[in-house]
N, C-alpha and C positions, 0 to 999 in steps of 0.2 A: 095276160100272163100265161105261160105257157108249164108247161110241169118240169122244166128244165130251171125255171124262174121261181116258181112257186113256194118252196121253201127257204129261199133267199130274203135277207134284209134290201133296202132300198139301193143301198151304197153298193152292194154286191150283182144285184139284180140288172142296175145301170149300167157294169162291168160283163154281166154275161149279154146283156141285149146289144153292144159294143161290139164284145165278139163273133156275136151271130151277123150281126148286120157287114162284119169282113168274110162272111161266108165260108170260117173255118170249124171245127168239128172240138172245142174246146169247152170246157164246162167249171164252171168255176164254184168251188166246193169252200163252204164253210165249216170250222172247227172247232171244237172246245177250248182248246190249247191258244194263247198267245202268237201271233206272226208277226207282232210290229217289228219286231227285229230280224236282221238274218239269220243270228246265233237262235232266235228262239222259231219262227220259219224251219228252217232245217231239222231243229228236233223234233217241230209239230208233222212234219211230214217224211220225216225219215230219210233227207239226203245230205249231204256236204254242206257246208255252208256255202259254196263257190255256184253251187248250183242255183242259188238265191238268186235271182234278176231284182235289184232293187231299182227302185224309179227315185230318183234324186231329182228337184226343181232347182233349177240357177236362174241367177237374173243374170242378162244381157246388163252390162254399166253401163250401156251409151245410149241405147233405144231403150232399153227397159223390156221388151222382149223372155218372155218365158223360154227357157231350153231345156228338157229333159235329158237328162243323162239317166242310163238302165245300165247299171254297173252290176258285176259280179261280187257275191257278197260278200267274198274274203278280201276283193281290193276296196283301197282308200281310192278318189278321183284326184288326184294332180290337175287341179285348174290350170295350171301353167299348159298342159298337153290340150284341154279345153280352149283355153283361150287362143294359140298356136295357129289351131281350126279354124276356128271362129273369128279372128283378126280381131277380137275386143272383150274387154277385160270381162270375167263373173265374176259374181259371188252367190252364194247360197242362199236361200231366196227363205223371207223369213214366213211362220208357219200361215200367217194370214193371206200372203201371196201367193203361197201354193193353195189354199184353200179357194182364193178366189177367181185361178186361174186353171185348175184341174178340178175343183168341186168337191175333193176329196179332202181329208184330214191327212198332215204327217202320222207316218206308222198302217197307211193303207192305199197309199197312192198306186194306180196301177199304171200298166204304161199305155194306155186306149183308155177311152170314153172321157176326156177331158172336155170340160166348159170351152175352152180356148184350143184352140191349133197352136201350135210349136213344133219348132226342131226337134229331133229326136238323133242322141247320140248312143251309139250302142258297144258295153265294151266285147274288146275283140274276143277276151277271155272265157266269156260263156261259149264261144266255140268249142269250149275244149272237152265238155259235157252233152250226151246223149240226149241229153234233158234236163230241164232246168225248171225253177217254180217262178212263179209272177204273184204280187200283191194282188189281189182284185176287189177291192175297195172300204174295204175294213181290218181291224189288227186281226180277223182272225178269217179272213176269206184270201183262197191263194188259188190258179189253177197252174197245171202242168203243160208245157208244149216243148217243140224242140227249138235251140237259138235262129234256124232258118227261118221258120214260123213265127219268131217274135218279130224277126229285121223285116220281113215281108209284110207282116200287117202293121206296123209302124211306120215304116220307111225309115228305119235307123242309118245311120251312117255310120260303116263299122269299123273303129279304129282302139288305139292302146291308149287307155284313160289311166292306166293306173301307172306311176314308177317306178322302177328295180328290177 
């Protein structure tokens, strides 16, 4: 454990050792304040809601296959735009699936350090932000990076997930 880890919960600590092992300079901070949500995320940390990088779990319908989508927190995801991509249908992957294919609980999933490899969709919209926040592995651990730095240590594919 290193003093960057040290005062971190387990779920959190797995989400900074994640980050370090992509060799970027990110630190992922835990808080008093709620983050399971985007709306509540953004107040805990002081930025828009849009700034929110949310990590959303789908399942593949035909393989069964986990896909991450990391949306912006003020868009809904239009699976139609999803599936489009992907040539086969999702749906939203229920809370035990993501549990057992990302390790983490809904309301803290981050977008690194998953149990399982998967695709990773990223929406175009966090472009539009200097900076944006990421879950990192509890309702109330978030870190700060910019959306270049998210698509780069993901390998997001970065396209319009959301409608209108």
């Amino acid at each position: 454990m290193n003093e960057k880890t040290s005062g971190l919960s387990a779920s959190a600590r797995r989400v900074q050792d994640a980050l370090d092992q992509k060799s970027v300079e990110l630190e992922v901070v835990e808080l008093p304040a709620s983050t399971r949500t985007a709306k509540d995320a953004a107040q805990a940390v002081g930025c828009e809601v849009g700034q929110i990088a949310k990590s959303l779990v789908f399942r593949k319908e035909t393989s069964g296959e986990p896909i991450l989508v990391i949306a912006s927190g003020s868009n809904r995801v239009d699976e139609d735009l999803v599936e489009m991509h992907l040539g086969e249908a999702v749906s939203i992957a229920t809370a035990d699936f993501v549990r057992e294919t990302t390790g983490f609980a809904i309301g803290g999933v981050p977008p690194v350090g998953h149990l399982s490899k998967m695709d990773v969709i990223m929406d175009e919209d966090l472009f539009g932000f200097e900076a944006i926040w990421a879950a990192a592995g509890t309702p109330h651990a978030v870190f700060r990076l910019e959306p270049e730095v998210l698509a780069e240590i993901t390998g997001g594919v970065v396209m319009r997930i959301a409608s209108g």
